[in-house]
Legacy VTK file of the C-alpha trace (Angstrom):
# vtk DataFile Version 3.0
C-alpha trace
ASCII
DATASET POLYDATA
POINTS 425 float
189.824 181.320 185.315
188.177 183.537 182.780
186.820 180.546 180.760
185.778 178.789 184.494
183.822 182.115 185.131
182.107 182.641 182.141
180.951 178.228 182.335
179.825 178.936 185.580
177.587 181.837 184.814
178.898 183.997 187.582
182.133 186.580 188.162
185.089 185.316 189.420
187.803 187.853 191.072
191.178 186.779 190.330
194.472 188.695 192.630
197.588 188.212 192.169
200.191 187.960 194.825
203.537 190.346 194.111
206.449 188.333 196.007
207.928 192.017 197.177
211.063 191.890 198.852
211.454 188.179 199.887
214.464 186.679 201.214
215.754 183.338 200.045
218.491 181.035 201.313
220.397 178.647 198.405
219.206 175.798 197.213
219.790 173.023 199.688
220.347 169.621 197.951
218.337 167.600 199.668
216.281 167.713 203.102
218.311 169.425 206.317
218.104 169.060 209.767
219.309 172.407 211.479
219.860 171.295 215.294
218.579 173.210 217.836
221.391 174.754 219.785
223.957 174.442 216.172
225.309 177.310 214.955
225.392 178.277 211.369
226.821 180.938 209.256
224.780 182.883 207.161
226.592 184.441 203.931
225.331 186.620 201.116
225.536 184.692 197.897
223.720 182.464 195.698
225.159 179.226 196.204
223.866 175.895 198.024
223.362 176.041 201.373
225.060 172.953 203.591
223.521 172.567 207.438
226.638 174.535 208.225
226.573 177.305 205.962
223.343 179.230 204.899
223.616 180.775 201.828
221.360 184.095 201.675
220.545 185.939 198.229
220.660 189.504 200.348
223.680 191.467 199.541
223.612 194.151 202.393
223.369 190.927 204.688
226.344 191.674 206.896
225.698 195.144 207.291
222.105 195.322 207.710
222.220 192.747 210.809
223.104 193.363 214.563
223.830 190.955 217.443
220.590 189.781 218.973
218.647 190.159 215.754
216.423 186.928 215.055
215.956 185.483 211.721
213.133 183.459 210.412
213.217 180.404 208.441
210.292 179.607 205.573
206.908 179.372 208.238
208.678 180.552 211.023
208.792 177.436 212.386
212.746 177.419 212.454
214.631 180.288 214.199
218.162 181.742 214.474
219.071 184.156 216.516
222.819 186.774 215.046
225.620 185.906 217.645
228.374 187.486 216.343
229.969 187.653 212.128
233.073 186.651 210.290
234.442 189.122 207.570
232.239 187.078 205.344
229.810 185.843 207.422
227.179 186.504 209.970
227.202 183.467 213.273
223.851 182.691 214.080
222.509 179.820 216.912
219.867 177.753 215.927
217.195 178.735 218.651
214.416 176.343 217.559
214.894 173.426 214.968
213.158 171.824 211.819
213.647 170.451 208.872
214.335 172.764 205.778
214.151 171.902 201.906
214.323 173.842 198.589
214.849 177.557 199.059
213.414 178.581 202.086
212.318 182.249 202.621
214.270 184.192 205.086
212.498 186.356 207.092
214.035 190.039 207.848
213.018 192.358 210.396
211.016 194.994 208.507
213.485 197.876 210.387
216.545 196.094 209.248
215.503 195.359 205.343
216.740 197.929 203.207
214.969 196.868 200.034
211.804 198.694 198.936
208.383 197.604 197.952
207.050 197.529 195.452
210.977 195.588 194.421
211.825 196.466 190.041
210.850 192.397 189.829
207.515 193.659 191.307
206.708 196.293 188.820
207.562 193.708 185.495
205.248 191.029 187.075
203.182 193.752 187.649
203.255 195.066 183.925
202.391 191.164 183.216
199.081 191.544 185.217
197.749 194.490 183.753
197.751 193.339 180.466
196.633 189.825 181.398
193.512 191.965 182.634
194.251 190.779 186.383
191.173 192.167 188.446
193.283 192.813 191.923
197.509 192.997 193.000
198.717 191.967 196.097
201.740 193.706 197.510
203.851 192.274 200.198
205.433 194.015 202.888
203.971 197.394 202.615
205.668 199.562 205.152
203.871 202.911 203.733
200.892 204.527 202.124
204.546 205.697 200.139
204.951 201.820 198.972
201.544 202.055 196.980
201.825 205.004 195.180
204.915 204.261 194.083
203.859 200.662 192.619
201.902 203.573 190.065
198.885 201.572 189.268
195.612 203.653 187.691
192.825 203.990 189.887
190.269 201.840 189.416
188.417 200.341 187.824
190.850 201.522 185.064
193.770 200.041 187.241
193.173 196.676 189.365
192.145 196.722 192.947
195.361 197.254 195.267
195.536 194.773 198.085
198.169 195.974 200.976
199.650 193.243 202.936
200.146 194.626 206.357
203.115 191.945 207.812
205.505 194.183 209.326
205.562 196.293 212.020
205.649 199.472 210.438
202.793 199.239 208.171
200.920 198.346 211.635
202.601 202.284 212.656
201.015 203.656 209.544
197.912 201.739 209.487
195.255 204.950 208.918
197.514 205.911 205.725
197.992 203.018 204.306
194.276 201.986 204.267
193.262 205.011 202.621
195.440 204.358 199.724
194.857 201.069 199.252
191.763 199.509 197.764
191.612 196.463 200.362
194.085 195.425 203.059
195.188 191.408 203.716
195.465 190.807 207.560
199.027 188.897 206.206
199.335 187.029 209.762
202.089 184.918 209.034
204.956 187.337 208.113
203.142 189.625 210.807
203.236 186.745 213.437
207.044 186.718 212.766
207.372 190.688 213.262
205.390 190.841 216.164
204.927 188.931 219.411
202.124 186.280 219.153
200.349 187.446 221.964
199.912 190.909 220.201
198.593 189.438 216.845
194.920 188.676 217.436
194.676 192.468 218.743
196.952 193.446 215.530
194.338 191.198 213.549
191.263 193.066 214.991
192.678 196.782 214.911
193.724 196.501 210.961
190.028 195.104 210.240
188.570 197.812 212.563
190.306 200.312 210.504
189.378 198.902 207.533
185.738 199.198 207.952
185.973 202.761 209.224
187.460 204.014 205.384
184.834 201.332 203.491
187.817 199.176 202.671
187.742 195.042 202.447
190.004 193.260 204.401
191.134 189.646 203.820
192.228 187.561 206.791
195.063 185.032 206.036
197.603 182.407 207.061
196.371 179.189 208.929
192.677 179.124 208.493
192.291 175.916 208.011
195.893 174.449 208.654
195.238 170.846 209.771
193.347 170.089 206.639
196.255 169.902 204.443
196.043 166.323 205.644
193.184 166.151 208.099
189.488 165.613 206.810
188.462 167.890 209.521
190.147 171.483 211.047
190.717 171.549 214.958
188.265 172.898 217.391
190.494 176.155 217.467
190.951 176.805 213.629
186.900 176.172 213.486
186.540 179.098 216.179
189.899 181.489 214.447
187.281 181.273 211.266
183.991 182.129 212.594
186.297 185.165 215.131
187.467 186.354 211.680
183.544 187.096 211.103
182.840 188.926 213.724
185.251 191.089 213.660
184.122 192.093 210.327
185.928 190.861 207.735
185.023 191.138 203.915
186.690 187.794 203.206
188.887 184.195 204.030
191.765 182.990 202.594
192.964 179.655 202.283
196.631 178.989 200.959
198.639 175.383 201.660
195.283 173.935 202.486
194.338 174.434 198.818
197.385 174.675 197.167
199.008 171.695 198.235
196.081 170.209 200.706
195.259 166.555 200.097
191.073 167.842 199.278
191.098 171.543 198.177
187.318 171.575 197.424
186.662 169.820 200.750
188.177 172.598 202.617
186.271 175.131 200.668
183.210 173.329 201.563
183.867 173.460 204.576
185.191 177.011 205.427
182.254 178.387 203.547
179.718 176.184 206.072
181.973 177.692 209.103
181.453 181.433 207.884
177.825 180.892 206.651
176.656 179.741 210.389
179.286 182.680 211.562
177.127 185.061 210.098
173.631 183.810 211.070
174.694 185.169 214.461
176.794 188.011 213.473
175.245 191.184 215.705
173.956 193.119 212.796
172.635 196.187 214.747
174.902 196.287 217.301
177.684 196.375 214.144
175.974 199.464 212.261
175.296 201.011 216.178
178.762 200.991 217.202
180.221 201.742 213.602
178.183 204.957 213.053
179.154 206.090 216.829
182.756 206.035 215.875
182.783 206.567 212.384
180.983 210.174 213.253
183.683 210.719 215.886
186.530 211.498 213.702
186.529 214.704 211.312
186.048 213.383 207.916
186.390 215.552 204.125
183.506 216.961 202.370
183.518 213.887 200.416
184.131 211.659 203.187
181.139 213.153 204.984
178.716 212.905 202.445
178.937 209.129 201.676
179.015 208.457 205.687
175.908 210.574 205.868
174.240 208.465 202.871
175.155 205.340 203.543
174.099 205.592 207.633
170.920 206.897 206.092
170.863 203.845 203.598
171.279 201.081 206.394
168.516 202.874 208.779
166.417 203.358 205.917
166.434 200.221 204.979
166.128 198.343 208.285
162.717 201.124 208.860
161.367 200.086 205.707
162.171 196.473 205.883
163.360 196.587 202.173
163.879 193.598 200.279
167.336 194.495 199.077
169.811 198.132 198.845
170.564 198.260 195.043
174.097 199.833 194.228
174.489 201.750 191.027
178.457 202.062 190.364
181.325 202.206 188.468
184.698 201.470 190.646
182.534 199.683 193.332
182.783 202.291 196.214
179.338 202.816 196.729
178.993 199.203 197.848
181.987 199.100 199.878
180.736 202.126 201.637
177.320 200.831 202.114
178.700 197.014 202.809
180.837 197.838 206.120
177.144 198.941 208.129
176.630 194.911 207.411
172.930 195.202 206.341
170.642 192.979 206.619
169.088 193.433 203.379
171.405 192.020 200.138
173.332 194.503 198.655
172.905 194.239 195.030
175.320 195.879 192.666
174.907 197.020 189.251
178.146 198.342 186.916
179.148 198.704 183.700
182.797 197.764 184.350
184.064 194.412 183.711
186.489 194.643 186.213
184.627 196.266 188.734
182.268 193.307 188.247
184.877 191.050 189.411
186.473 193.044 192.213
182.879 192.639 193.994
183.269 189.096 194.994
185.469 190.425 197.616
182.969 192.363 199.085
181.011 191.353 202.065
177.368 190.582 201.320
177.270 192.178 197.729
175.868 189.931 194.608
177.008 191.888 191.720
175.448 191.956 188.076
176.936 193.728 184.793
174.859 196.190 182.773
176.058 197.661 179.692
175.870 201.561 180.440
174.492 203.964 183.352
172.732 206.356 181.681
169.759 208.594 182.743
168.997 208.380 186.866
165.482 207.394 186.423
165.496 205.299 183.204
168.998 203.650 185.228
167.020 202.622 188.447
163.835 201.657 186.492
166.333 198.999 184.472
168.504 197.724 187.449
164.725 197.071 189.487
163.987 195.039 186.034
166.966 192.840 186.467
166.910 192.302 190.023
163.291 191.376 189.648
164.204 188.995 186.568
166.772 187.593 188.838
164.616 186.523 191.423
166.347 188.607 194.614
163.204 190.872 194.290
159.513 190.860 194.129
156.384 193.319 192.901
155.495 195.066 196.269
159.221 194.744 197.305
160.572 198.313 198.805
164.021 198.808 197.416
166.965 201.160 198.642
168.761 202.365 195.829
172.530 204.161 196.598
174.557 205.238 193.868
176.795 208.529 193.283
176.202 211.157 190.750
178.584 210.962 187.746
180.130 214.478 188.414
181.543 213.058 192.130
183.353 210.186 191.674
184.341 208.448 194.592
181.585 210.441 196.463
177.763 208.765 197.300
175.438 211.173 197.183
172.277 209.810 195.771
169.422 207.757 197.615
166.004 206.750 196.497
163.399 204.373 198.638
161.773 202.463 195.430
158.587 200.397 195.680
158.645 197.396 192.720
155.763 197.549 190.330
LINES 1 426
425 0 1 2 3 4 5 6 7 8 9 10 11 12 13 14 15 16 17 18 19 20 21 22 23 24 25 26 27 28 29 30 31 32 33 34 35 36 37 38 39 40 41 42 43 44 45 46 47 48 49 50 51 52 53 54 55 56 57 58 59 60 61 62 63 64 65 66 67 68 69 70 71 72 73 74 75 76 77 78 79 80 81 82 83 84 85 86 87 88 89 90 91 92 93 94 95 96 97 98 99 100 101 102 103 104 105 106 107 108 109 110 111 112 113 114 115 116 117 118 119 120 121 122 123 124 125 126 127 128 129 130 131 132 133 134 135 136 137 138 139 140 141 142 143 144 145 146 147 148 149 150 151 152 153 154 155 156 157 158 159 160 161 162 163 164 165 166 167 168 169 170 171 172 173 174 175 176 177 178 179 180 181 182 183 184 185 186 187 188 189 190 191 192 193 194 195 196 197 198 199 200 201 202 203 204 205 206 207 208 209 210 211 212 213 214 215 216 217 218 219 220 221 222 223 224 225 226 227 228 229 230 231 232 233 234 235 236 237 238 239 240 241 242 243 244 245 246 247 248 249 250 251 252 253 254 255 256 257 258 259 260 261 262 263 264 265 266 267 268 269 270 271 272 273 274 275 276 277 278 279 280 281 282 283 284 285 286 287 288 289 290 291 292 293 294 295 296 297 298 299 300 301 302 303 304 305 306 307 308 309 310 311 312 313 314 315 316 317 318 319 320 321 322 323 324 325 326 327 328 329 330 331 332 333 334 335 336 337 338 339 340 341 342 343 344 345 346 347 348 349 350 351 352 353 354 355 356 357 358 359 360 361 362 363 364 365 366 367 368 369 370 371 372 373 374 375 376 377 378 379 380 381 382 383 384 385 386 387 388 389 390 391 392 393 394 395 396 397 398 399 400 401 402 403 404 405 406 407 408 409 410 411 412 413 414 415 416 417 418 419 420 421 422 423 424
């Protein structure tokens, strides 16, 4: 990816997905019809499962489960509902049917897994990702802000960005915490379809993305985008419409996952999810967004720090759509000035400047933001005078252009407190 990024002449974020806690049945040796109205038994160990016997690789199994608890199997697709147990085994009934192959995930009810994120497999693949230099982690089933602190990653942009999964129902419960500690969240709405009734999940899908644009974090919607077009030259009518909803909600970014990881045309459905979300946001209600953000973003108390980069980034967005300026230039090292300034949705491109190699990757998964690398941040004014250069150099500006530039001063981190209306010699 590095030697892709550096051929294409533009950075290229690279995350890495941390399994967490994931339950597996054993193998099975070839592919297995489970019957709808069968019963099975499902026993901790690590041996093959049969169509009669589902071998799980969670030791606590038997103890963990109660009567009238339903299990997943690998999408969801196939579900068993606990009946009654052996000494050995748990009885299940095979409420819905499919076909299952390999090793399957299991899914657990968040309540009932006693296994903590991150899991000690977590933190060595994590170890591996530092020193690969991976730009943002992914970690699954986050029930707590408790789960990210203790996965012990450096802040960034010493550390990688930390993604949060929210796919249970108790990191939906501790929503507000868990944003603030994370660096982005992942709307993770295929575990989270499993914990929660489908009728709930769209409103799930819009609170967690709500919430994330209050505290200036990105969120990443998942699962199904694009579904059909694993196969199909063309998504449905209704994934078309899921995509372009996923927009207006507000969020920073789209995932695609079997559609490009086993899909028959994974550049096709790029294509073609980037066309959906371009058109998306040609009619995304820009004011209205910024209107209705500030209203409720000044509703809640906030910290000192807190305050001051709502303050300066409202003022950045009405600045700039008074002025009718060209672009809002960022000036940053970790990247939170432009995730502050990028959840008002400007009109104007955000363009951001750091010295941070990592930081300079991270960026790509923030909504509107074009980001460029510059090898220090010195002096304010000779700083602002060389970032105008570039973007002028680049072509995103022009002499006569009025500029908003946003950055913080070095002695608050994490704090934006600086804003300058700049007309381009």
């Amino acid at each position: 990816m590095r030697n892709i990024s550096e051929q294409a002449g533009r950075p290229i974020g690279v995350l890495a997905d941390l399994p967490g806690p994931k339950v597996r049945l054993g193998q099975f040796a070839e592919p297995t019809l489970l019957e709808i109205g069968s019963e099975v038994l499902l026993e901790p160990g690590l041996d093959a499962s049969t169509k009669d016997v589902l071998m799980v690789d969670y030791e606590t199994l038997l103890s963990d489960m109660v009567v009238g608890d339903r299990l997943a199997v690998g999408d969801g697709s196939i579900i068993l509902e606990v009946t009654g147990n052996t000494p050995t085994a748990l009885k299940a009934e095979v409420l819905f049917g499919g076909q299952v192959q390999g090793r399957p995930g299991l899914h657990v009810p968040s309540d009932r897994l006693r296994i903590t994120t991150p899991t000690a497999q977590d933190l060595k693949y994590l170890d591996a990702m530092i020193e690969a230099d991976i730009d943002m982690v992914a970690l699954s089933f986050v029930r707590s802000a408790s789960d990210i602190r203790r996965a012990g990653i450096e802040a960034i942009p010493r550390g990688p960005l930390v993604i949060a999964k929210v796919e249970t129902r108790a990191a939906i419960e501790n929503l507000t915490g868990i944003v603030k500690e994370s660096g982005a969240v992942m709307v993770a709405r295929g575990d989270l379809g499993t914990e929660c009734s489908l009728e709930d999940l769209p409103h799930h899908q819009k609170d967690i993305i709500a919430e994330c644009i209050a505290q200036g974090r990105p969120a990443i919607t998942a699962t199904q985008m694009l579904e059909s077009m694993i196969n199909a030259p063309a998504p449905t009518r209704a994934e078309a419409s899921d995509v372009a909803n996923a927009v207006f909600d507000g969020t920073s970014a789209i995932m695609l996952s079997a559609e490009t990881a086993i899909g028959r045309d994974p550049a096709h459905v790029v294509k073609t999810m980037a066309t959906i979300a371009a058109r998306a946001d040609q009619e995304f209600a820009y004011d209205e967004w910024a209107v209705k953000l500030k209203r409720e973003r000044l509703s809640e108390p906030q910290s000192n720090d807190g305050a001051v980069t709502d303050v300066m980034t409202m003022a950045t967005w009405q600045a700039a759509k008074e002025m009718k300026a060209a672009a809002i230039v960022c000036i940053s090292r970790s990247g939170f000035t432009v995730r502050a300034i990028a959840r008002f949705r400007p009109e104007a491109p955000i363009l951001a400047f750091t010295p941070e190699d990592r930081t300079h990757r991270q960026l790509t998964l923030s909504w509107g933001a074009t980001s460029f690398k510059i090898d220090q941040i010195g002096d304010t004014d000779e700083t602002v005078k060389m970032v105008i250069e570039l973007a002028k150099e680049s072509g995103h500006i022009r002499s006569g252009d009025v500029v908003a530039v946003l950055g913080g001063s070095s002695a608050n981190v994490g704090m934006t407190d600086n804003l300058r209306l700049v007309r381009c010699d």
